[in-house]
N, CA and C atoms as a LAMMPS dump frame, in Angstrom:
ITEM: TIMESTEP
0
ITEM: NUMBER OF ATOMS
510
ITEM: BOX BOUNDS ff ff ff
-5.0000000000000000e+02 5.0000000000000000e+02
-5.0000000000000000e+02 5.0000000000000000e+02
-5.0000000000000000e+02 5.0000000000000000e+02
ITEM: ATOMS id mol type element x y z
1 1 1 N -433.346 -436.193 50.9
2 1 2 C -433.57 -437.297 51.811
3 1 3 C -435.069 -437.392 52.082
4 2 1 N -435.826 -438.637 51.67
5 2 2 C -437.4 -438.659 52.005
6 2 3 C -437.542 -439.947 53.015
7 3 1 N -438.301 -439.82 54.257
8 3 2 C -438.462 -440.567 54.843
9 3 3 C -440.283 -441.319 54.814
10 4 1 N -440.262 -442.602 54.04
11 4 2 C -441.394 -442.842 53.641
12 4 3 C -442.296 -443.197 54.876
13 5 1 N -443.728 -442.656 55.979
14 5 2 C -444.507 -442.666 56.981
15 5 3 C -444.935 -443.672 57.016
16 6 1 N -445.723 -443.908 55.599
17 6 2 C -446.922 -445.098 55.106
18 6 3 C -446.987 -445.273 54.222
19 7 1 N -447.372 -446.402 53.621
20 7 2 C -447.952 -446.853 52.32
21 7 3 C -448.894 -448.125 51.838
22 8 1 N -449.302 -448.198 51.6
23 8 2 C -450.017 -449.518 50.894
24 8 3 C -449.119 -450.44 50.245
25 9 1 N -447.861 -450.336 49.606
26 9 2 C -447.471 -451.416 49.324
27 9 3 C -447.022 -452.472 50.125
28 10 1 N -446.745 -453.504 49.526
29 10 2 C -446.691 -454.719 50.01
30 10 3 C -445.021 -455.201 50.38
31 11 1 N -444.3 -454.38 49.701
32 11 2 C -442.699 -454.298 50.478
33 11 3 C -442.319 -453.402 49.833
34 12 1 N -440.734 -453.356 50.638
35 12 2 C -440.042 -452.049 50.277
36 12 3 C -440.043 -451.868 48.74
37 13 1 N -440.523 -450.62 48.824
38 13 2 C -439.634 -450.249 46.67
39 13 3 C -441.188 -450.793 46.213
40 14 1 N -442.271 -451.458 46.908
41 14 2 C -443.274 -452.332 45.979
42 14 3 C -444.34 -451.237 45.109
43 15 1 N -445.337 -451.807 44.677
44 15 2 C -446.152 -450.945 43.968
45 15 3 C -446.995 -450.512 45.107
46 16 1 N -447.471 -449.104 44.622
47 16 2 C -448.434 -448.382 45.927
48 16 3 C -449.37 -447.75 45.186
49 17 1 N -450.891 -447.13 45.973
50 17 2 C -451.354 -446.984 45.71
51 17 3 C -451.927 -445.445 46.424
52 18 1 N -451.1 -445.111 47.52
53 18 2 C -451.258 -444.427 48.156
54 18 3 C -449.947 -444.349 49.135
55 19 1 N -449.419 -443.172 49.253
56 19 2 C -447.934 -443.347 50.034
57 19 3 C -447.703 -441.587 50.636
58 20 1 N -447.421 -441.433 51.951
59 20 2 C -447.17 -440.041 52.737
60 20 3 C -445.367 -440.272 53.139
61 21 1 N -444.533 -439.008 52.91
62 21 2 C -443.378 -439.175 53.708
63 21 3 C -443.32 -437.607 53.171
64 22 1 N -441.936 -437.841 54.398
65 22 2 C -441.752 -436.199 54.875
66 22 3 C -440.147 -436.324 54.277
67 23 1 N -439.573 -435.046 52.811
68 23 2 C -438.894 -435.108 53.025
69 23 3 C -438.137 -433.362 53.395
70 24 1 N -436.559 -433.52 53.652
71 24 2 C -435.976 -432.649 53.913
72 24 3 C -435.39 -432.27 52.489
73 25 1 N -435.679 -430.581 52.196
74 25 2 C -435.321 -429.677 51.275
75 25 3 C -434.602 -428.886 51.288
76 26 1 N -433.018 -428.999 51.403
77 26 2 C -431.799 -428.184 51.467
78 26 3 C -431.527 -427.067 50.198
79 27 1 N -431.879 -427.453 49.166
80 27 2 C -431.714 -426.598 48.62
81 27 3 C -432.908 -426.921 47.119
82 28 1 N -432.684 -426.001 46.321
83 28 2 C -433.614 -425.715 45.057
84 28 3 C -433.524 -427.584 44.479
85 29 1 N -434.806 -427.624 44.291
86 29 2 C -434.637 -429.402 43.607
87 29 3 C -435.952 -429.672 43.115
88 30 1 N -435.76 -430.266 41.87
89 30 2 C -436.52 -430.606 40.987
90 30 3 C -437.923 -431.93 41.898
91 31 1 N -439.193 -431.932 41.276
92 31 2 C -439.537 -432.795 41.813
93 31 3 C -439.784 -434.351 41.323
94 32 1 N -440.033 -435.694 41.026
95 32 2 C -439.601 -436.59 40.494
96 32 3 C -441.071 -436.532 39.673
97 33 1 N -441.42 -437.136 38.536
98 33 2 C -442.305 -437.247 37.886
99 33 3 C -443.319 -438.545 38.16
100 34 1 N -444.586 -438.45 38.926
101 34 2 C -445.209 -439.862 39.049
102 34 3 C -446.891 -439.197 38.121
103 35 1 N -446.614 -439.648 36.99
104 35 2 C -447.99 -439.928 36.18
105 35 3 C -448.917 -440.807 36.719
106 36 1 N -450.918 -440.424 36.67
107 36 2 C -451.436 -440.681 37.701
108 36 3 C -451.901 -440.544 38.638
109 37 1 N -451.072 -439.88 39.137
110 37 2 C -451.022 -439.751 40.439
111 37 3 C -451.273 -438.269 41.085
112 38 1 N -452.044 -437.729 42.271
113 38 2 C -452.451 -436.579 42.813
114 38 3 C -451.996 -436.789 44.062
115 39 1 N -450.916 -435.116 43.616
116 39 2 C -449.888 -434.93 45.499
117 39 3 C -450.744 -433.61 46.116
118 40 1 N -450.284 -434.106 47.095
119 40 2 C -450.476 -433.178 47.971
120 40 3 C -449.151 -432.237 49.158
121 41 1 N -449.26 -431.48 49.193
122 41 2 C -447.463 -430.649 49.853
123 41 3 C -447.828 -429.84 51.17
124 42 1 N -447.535 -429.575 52.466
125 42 2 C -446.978 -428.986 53.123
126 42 3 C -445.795 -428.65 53.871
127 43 1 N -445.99 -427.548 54.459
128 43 2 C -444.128 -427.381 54.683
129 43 3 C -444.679 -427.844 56.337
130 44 1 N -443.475 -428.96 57.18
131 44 2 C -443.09 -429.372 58.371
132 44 3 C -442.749 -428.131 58.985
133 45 1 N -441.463 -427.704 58.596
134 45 2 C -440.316 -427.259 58.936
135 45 3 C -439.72 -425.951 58.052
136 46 1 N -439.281 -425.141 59.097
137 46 2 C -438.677 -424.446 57.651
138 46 3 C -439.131 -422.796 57.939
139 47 1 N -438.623 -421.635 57.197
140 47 2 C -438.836 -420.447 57.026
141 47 3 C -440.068 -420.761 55.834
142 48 1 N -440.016 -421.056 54.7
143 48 2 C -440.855 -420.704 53.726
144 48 3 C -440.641 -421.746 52.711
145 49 1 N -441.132 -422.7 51.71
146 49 2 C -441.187 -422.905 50.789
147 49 3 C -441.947 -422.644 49.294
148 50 1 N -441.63 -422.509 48.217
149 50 2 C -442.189 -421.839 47.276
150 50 3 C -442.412 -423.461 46.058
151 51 1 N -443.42 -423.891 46.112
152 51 2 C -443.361 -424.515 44.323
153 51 3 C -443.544 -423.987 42.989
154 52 1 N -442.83 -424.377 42.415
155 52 2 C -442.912 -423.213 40.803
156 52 3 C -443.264 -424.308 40.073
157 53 1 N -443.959 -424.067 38.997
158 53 2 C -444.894 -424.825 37.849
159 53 3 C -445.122 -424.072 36.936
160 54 1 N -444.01 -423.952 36.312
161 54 2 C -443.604 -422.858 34.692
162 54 3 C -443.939 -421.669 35.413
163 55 1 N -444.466 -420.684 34.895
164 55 2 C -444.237 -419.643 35.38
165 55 3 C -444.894 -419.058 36.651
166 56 1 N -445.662 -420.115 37.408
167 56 2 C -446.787 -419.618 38.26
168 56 3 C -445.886 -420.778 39.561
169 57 1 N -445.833 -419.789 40.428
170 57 2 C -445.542 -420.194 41.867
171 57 3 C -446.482 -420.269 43.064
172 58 1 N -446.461 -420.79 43.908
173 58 2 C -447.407 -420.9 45.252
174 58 3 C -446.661 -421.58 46.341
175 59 1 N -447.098 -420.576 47.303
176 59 2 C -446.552 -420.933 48.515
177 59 3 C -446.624 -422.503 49.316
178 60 1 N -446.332 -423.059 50.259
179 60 2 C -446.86 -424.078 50.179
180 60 3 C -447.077 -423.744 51.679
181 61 1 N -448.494 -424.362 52.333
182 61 2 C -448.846 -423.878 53.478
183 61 3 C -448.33 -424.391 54.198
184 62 1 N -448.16 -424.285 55.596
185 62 2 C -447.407 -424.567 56.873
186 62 3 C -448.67 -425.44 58.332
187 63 1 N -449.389 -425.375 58.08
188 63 2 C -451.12 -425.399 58.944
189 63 3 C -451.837 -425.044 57.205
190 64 1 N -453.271 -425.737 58.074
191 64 2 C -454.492 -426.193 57.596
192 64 3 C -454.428 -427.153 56.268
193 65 1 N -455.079 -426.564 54.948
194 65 2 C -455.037 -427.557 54.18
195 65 3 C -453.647 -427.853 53.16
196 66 1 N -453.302 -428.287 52.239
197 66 2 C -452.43 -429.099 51.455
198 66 3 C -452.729 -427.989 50.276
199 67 1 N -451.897 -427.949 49.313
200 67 2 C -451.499 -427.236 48.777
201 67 3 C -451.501 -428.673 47.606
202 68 1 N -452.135 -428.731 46.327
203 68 2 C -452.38 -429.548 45.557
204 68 3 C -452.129 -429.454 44.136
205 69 1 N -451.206 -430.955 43.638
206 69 2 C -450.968 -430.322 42.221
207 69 3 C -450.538 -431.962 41.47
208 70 1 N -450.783 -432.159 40.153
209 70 2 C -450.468 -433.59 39.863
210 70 3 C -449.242 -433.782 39.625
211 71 1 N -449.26 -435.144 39.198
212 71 2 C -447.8 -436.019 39.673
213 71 3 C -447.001 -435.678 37.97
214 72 1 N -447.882 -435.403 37.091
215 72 2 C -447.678 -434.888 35.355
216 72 3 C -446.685 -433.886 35.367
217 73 1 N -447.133 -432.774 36.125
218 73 2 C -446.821 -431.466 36.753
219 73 3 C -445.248 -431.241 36.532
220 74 1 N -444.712 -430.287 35.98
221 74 2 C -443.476 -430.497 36.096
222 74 3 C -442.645 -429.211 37.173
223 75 1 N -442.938 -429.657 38.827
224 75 2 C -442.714 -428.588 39.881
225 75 3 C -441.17 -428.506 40.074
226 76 1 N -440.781 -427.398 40.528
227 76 2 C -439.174 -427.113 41.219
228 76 3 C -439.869 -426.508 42.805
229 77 1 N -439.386 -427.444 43.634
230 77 2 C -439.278 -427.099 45.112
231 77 3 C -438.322 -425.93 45.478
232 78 1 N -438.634 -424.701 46.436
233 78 2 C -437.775 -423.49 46.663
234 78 3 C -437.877 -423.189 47.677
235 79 1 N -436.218 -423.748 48.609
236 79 2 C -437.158 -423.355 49.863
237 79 3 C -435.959 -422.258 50.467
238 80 1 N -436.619 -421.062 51.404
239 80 2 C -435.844 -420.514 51.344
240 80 3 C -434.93 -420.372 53.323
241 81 1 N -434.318 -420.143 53.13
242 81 2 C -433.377 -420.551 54.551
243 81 3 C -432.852 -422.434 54.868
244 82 1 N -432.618 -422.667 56.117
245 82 2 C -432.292 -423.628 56.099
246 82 3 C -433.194 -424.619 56.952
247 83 1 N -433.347 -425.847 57.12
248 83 2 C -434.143 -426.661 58.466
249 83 3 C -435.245 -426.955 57.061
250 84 1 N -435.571 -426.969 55.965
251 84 2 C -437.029 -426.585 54.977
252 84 3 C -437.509 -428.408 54.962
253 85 1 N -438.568 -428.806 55.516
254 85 2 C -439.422 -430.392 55.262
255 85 3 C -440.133 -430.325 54.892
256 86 1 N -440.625 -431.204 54.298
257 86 2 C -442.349 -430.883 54.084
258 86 3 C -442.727 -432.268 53.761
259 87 1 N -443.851 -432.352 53.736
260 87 2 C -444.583 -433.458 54.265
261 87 3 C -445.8 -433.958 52.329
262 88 1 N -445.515 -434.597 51.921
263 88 2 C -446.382 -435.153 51.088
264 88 3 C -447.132 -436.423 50.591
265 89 1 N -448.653 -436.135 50.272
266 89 2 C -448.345 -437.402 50.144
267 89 3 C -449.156 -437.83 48.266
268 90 1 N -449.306 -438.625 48.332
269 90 2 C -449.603 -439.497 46.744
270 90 3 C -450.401 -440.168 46.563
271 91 1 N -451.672 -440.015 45.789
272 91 2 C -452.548 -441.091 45.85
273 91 3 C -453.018 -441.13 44.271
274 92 1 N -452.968 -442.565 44.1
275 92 2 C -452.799 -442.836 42.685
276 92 3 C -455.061 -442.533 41.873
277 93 1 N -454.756 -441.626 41.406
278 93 2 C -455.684 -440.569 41.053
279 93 3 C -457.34 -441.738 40.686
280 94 1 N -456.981 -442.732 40.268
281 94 2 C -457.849 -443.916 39.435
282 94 3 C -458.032 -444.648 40.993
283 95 1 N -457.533 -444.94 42
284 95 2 C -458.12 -445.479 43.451
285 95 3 C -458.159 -444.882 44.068
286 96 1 N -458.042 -443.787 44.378
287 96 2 C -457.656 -443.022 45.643
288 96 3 C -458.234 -441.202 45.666
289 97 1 N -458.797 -440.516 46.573
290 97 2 C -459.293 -438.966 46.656
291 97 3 C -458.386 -439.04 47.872
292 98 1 N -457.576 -438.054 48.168
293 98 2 C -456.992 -437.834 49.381
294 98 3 C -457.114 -436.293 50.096
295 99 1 N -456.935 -435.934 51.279
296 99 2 C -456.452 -434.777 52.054
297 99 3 C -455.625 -434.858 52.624
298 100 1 N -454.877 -434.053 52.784
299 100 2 C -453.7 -433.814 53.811
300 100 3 C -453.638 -432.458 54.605
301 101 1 N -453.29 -432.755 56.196
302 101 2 C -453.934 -431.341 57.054
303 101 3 C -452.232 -431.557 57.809
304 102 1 N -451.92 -430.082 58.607
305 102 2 C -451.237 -430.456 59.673
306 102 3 C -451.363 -429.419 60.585
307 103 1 N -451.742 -429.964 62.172
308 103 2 C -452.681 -429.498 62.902
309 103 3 C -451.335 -429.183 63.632
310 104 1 N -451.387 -428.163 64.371
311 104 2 C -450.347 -427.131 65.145
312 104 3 C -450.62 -426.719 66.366
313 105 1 N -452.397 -426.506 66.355
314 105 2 C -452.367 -426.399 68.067
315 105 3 C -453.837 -426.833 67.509
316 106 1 N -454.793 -426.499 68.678
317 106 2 C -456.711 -426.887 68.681
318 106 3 C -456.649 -428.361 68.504
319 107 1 N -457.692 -428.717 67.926
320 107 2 C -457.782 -429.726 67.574
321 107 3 C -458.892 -430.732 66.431
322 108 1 N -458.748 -431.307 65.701
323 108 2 C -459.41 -431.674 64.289
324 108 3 C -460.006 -433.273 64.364
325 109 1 N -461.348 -433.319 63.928
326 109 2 C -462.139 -434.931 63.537
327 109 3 C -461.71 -435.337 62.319
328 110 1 N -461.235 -436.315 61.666
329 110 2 C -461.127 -436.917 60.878
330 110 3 C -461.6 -438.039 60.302
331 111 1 N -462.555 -438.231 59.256
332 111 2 C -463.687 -438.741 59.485
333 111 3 C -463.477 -438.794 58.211
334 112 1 N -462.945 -440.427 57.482
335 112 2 C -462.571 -441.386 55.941
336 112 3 C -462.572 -442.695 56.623
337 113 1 N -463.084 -443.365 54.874
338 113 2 C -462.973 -444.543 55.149
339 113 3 C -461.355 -445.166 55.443
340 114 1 N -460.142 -444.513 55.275
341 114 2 C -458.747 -444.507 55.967
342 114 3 C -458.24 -443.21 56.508
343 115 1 N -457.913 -442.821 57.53
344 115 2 C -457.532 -441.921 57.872
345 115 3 C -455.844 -442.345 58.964
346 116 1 N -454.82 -441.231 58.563
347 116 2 C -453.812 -441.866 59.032
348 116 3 C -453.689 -440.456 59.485
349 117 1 N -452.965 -440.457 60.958
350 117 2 C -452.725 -439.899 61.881
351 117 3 C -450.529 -439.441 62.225
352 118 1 N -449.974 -438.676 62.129
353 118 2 C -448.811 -439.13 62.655
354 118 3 C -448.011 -437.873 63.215
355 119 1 N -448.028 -438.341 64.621
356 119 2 C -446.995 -437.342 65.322
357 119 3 C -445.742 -436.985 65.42
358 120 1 N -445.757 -435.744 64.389
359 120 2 C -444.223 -435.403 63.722
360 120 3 C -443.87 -435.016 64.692
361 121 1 N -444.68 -434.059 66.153
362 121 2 C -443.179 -433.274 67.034
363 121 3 C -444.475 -433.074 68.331
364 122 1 N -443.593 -434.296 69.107
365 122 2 C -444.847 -433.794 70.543
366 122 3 C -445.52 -435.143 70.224
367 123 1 N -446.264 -435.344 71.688
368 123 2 C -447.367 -436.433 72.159
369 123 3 C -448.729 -435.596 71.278
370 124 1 N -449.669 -436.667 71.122
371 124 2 C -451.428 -435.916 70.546
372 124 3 C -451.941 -436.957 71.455
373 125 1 N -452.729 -436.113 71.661
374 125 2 C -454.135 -436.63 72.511
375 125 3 C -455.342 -437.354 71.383
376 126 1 N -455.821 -438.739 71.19
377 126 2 C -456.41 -438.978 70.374
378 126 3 C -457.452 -439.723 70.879
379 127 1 N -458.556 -439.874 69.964
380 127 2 C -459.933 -440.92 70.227
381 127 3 C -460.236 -441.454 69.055
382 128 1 N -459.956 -442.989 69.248
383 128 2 C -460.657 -443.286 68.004
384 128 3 C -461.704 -444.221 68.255
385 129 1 N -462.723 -443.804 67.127
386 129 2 C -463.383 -444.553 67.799
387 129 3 C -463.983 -446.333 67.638
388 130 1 N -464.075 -446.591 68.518
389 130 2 C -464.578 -448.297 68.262
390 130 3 C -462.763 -448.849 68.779
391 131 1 N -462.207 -447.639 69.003
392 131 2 C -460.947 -448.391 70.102
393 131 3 C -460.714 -446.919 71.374
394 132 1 N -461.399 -448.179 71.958
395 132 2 C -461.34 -446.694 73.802
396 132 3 C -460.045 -446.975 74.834
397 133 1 N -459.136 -447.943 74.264
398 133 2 C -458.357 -447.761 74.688
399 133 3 C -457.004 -447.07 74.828
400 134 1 N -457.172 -446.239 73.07
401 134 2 C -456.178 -446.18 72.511
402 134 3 C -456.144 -444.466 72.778
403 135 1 N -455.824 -443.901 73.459
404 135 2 C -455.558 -442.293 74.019
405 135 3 C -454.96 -441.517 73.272
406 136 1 N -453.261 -441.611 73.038
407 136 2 C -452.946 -441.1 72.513
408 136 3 C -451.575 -441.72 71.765
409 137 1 N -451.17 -440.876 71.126
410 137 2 C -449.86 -440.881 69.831
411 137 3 C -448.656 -440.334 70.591
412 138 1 N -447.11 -441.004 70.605
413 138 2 C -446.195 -440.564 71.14
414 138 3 C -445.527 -439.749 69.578
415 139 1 N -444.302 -439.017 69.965
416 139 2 C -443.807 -438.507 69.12
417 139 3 C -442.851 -439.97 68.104
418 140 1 N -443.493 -439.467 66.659
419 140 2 C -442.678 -440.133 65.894
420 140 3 C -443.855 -441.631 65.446
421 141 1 N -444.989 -441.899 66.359
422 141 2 C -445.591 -442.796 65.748
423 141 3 C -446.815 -442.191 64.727
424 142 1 N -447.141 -443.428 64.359
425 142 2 C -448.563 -443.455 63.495
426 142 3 C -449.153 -444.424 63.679
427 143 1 N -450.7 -444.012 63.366
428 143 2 C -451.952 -444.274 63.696
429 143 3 C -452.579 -444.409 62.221
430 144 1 N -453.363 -445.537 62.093
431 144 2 C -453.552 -445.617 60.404
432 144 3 C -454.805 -446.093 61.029
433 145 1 N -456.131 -445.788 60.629
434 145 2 C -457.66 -446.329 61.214
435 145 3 C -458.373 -445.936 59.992
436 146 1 N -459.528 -446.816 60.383
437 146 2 C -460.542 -446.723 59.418
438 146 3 C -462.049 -446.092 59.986
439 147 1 N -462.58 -445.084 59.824
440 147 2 C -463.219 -444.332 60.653
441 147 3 C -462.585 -443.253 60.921
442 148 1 N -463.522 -442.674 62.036
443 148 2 C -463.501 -441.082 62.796
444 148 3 C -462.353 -441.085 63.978
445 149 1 N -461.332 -440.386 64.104
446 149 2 C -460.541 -439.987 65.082
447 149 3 C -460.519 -438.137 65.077
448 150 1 N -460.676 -437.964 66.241
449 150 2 C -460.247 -436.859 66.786
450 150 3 C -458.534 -436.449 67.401
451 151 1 N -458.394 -436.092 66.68
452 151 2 C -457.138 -435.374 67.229
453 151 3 C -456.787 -433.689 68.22
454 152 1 N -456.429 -433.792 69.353
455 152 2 C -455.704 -432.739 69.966
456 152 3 C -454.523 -432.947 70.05
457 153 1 N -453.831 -431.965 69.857
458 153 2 C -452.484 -431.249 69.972
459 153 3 C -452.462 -431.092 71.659
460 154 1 N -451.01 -431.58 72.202
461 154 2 C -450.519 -431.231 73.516
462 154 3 C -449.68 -429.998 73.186
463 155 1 N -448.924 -429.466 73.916
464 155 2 C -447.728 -428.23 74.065
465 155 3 C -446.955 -428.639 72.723
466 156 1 N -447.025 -427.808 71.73
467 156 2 C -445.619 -427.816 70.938
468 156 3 C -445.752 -429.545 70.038
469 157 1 N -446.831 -429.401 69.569
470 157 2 C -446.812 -430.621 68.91
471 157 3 C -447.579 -430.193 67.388
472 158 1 N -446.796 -431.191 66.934
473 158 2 C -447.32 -431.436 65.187
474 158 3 C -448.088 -432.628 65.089
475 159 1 N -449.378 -432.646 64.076
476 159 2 C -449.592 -433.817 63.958
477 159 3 C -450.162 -433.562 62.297
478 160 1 N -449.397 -434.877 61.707
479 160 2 C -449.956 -434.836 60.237
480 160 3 C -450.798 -435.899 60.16
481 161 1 N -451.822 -434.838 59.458
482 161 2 C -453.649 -435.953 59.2
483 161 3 C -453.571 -436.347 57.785
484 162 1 N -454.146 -437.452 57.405
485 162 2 C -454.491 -438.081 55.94
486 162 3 C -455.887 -438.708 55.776
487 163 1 N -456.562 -438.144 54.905
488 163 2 C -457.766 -438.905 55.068
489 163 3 C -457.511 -439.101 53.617
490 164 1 N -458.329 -440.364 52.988
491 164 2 C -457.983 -441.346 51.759
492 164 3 C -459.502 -441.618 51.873
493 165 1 N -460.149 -441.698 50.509
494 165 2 C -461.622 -441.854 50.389
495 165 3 C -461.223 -443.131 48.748
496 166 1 N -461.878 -443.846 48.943
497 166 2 C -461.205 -445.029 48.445
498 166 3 C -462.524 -444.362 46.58
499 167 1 N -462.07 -444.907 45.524
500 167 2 C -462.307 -444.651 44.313
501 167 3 C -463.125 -445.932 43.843
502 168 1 N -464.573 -445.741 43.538
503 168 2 C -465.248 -447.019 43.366
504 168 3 C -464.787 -447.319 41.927
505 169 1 N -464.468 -448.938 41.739
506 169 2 C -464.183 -449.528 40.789
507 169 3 C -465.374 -449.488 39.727
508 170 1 N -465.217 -449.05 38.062
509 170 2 C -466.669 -448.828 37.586
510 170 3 C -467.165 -450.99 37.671
């Protein structure tokens, strides 16, 4: 089950160029093949997840940075216990440089020409800037800006960061 956050396309199912969703990983599952394209993986939720890529495995982190591998790639997701999410996202390699962070407690600047913001669990305290009105993120929304936002974490909150650095056309 993948629940798609954001994307650039222009309707459902449309072509994208850049796309984040979080899905849920019940058990061992193959991952879908997108040529092109550079993912990025962390785990939401969960005891542990493992990606395997022929014979070489890696953990996939839980906090700080993204755990990175292409869309060519032929990965098996492993996750072990039950509750396992994780959060990825896609940016089509020829437009798009991406990061993906997910901040757990403190708090992080985010600073791209797109940067998308979204509070998986808990309120965030936010600033963005060139909008002073805009405080903070309830649980479950997103924040998609262009520029610098700061993010803090309240009590017991998740927040997944995306910064997207756009690919100059030659």
């Amino acid at each position: 089950m993948t629940l798609e956050i954001a994307t650039d396309a222009g309707s459902v199912g449309g072509d994208w160029s850049w796309r984040i969703s979080i899905a849920d990983m019940p058990e061992r599952s193959a991952f879908s093949a997108y040529p092109g394209v550079d993912r990025f993986i962390m785990r939401l939720e969960g005891n542990h997840l493992v990606i395997a890529r022929g014979e070489k495995t890696d953990d996939v982190p839980a906090s700080g940075s993204a755990l990175a591998f292409t869309g060519e790639e032929e990965v098996v997701g492993i996750p072990t216990g039950t509750g396992v999410r994780d959060v990825n996202l896609m940016v089509r390699r020829d437009r798009w440089r991406g990061a993906l962070y997910i901040l757990r407690d403190g708090c992080m600047r985010a600073d791209a020409p797109k940067v998308l913001v979204h509070a998986a669990r808990g309120d965030l305290e936010i600033q963005v800037y060139g909008e002073p009105d805009l405080k903070s993120l309830r649980e479950e929304q997103t924040l998609i800006s262009y520029g610098c936002v700061e993010i803090t974490n309240t009590l017991d909150s998740a927040a997944i960061v995306c910064q997207l650095w756009p690919i100059d056309a030659p």
